[in-house]
C-alpha positions as CSV (number, residue, x, y, z in Angstrom):
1,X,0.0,0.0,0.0
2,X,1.3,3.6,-1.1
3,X,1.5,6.3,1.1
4,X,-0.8,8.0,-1.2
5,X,-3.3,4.9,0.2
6,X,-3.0,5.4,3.4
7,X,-3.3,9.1,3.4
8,X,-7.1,8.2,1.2
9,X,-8.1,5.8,3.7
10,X,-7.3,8.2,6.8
11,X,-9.4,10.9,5.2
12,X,-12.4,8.5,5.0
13,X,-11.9,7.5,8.6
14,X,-11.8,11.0,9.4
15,X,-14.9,12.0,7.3
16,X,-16.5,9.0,9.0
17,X,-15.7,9.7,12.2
18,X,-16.4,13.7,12.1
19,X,-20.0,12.2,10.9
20,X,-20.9,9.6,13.7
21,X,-20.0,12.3,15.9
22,X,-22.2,15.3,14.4
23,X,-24.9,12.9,14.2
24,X,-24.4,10.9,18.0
25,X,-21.7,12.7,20.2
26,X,-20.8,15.9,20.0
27,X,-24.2,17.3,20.8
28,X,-24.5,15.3,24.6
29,X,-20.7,15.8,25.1
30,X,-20.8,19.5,24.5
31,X,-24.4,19.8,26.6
32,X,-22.3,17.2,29.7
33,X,-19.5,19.7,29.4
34,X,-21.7,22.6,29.9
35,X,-23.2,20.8,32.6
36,X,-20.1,20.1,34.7
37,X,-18.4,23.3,34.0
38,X,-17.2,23.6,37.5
39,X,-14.1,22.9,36.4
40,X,-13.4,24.7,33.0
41,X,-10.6,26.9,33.7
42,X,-8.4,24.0,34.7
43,X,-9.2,22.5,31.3
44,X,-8.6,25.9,29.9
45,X,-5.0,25.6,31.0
46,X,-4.7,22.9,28.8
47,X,-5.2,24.5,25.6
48,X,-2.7,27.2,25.9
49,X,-0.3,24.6,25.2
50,X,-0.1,25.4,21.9
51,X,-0.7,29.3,22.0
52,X,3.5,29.6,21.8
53,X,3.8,27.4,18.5
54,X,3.0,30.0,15.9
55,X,5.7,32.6,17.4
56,X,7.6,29.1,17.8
57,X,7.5,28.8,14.2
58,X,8.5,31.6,12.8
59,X,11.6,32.1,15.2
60,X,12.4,29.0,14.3
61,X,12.6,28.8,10.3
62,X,14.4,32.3,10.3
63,X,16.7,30.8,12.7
64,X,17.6,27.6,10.9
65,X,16.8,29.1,7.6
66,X,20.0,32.0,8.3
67,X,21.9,28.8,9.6
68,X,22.0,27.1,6.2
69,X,22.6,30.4,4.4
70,X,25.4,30.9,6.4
71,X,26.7,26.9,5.3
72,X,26.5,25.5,8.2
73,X,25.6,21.6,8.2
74,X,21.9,20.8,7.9
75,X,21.6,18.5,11.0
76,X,18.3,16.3,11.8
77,X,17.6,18.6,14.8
78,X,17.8,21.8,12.4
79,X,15.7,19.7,9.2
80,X,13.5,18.7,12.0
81,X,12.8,22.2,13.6
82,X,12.6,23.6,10.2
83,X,10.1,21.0,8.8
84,X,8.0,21.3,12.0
85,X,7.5,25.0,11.3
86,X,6.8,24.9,7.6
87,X,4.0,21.9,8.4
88,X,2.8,24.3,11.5
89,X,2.6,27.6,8.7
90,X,0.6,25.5,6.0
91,X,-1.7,23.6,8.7
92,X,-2.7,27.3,9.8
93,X,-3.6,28.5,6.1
94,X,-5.1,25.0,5.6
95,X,-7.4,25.2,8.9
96,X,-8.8,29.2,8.1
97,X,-10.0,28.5,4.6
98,X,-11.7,24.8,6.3
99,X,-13.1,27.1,8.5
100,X,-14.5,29.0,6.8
101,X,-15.9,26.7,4.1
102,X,-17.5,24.9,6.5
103,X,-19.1,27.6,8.9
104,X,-20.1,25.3,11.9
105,X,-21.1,27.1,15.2
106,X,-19.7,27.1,18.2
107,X,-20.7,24.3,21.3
108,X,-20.6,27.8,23.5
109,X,-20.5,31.2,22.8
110,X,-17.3,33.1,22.9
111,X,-17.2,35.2,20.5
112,X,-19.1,39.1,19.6
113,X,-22.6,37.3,20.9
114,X,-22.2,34.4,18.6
115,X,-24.5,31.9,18.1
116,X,-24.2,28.6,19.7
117,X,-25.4,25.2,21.2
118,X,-25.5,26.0,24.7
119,X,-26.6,29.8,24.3
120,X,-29.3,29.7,21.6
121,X,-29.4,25.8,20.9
122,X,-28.1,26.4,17.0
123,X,-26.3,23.5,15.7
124,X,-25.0,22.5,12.3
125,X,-22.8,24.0,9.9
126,X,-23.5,27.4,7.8
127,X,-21.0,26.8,4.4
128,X,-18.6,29.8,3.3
129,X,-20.4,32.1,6.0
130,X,-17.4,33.5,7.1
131,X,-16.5,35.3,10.5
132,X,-15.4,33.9,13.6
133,X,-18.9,33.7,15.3
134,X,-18.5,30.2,12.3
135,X,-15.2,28.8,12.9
136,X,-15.5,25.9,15.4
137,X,-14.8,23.3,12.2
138,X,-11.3,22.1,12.6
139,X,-10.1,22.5,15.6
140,X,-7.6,25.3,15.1
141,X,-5.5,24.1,18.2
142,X,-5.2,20.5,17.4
143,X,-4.4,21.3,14.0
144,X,-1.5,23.2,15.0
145,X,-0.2,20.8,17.8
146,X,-0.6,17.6,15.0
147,X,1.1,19.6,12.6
148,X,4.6,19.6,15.1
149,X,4.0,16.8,16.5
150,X,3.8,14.8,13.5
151,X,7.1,16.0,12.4
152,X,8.4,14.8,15.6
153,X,6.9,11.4,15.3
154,X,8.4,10.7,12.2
155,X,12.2,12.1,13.0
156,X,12.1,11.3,16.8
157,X,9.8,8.1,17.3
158,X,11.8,7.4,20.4
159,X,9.9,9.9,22.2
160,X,6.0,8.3,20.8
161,X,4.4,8.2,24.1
162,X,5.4,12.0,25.5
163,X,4.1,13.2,21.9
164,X,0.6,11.2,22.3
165,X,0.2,12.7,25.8
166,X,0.3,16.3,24.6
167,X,-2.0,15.8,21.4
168,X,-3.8,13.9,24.0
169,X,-4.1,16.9,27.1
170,X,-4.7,19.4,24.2
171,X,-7.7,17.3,23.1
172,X,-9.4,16.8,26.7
173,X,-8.9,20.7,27.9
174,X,-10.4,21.7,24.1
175,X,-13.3,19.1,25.5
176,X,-13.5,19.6,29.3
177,X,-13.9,23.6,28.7
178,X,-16.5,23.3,25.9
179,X,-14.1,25.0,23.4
180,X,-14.6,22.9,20.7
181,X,-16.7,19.5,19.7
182,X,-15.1,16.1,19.5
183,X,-15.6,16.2,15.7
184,X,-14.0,19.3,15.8
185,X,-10.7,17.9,17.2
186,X,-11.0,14.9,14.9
187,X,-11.0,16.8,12.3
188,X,-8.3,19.6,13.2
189,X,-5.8,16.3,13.8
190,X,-6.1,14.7,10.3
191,X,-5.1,18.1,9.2
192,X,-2.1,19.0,11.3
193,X,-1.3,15.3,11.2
194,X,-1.4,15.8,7.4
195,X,0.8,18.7,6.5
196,X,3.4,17.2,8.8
197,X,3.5,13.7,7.5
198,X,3.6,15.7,3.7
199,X,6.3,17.9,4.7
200,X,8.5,15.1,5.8
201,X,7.4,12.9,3.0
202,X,8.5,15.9,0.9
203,X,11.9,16.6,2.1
204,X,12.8,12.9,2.1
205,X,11.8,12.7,-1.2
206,X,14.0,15.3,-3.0
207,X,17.0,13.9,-0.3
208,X,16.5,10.4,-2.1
209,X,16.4,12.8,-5.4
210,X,19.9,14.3,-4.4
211,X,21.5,11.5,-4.0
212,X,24.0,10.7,-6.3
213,X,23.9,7.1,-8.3
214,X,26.5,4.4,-7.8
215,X,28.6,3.5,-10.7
216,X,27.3,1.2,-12.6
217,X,23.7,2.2,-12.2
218,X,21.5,4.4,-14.3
């Protein structure tokens, strides 16, 4: 099976999954939240985990972008901080225009008096409607955090279980503070999980490319 394969059949799992839950879950889960809210801000603390990786990323490619313009040896730690941000940039373009094609409301409401499940009980998803009162589908959050933590996974799999548990603590404060609905998260992870298994995939590519030929061989 190609890469190209398995990339097809995550994207139906995805699409699947995003639908049970629109249908079965993320309506009770977001209402349970709401319920038991007692303890939102501690969840809330989980999702600034990610707030730093945008600045992250930008530090980071000018850093290791001046380090190869200046000759020095492109190291896995500097191809690895480098891809990481590039994935991180083109999983937040990829995320705003999702967003905004697919318009879903919010579980709560957070933003200018926008409409939502728990405030005015609206539910669904409004297509190219635009504005941030319509943004709940991806999750913007776990988009980014996949999109690094992919990279990661590919170049560091040593370190599997640590990466699991922040994708993981990003995913239960996002639910535990009613920020975002399961489907939501599913869906913001196949896209950050996306752009950083491309990048890689596209780096070692043109390095195989590179690579001279042995003598002998075409």
């Amino acid at each position: 099976m190609t890469a190209l394969n398995r990339w097809l059949i995550a994207l139906l799992l995805t699409a699947a999954a995003v639908v049970v839950c629109y249908l079965w879950i993320d309506r009770p889960l977001a209402l349970f939240a709401h319920a038991h809210s007692g303890q939102r801000e501690a969840f809330a603390r989980l999702t600034h985990i990610p707030d730093l990786l945008n600045p992250f990323a930008a530090i980071a490619f000018v850093i290791f972008g001046l380090w190869v313009l200046a000759g020095r040896q492109v190291t896995r730690i500097v191809a690895a901080g480098a891809l990481a941000s590039i994935s991180l940039i083109v999983a937040e373009a990829i995320k705003n225009q999702l967003k905004f094609a697919f318009g879903r409301y919010w579980p709560d409401t957070w933003v200018q008096n926008n409409p939502s499940l728990v405030h005015d009980g609206a539910y669904g998803f409004n297509f190219f409607h635009g504005g941030q009162g319509y943004a709940s589908f991806p999750s913007g959050h776990t988009a980014a955090t996949c999109a690094v933590i992919s990279v990661l996974w590919i170049m560091y799999p040593y370190w599997r279980p640590f990466y699991g548990a922040v994708v993981l603590a990003v995913a239960v404060g996002l639910i535990g503070a009613n920020y975002h609905f399961l489907g939501d998260i599913i869906g913001g992870g196949f896209v950050g999980t996306s752009t950083g298994w491309m990048t890689v995939a596209i780096w070692r590519a043109r390095q195989a490319a590179s690579v001279p030929a042995k003598a002998g061989e075409p």
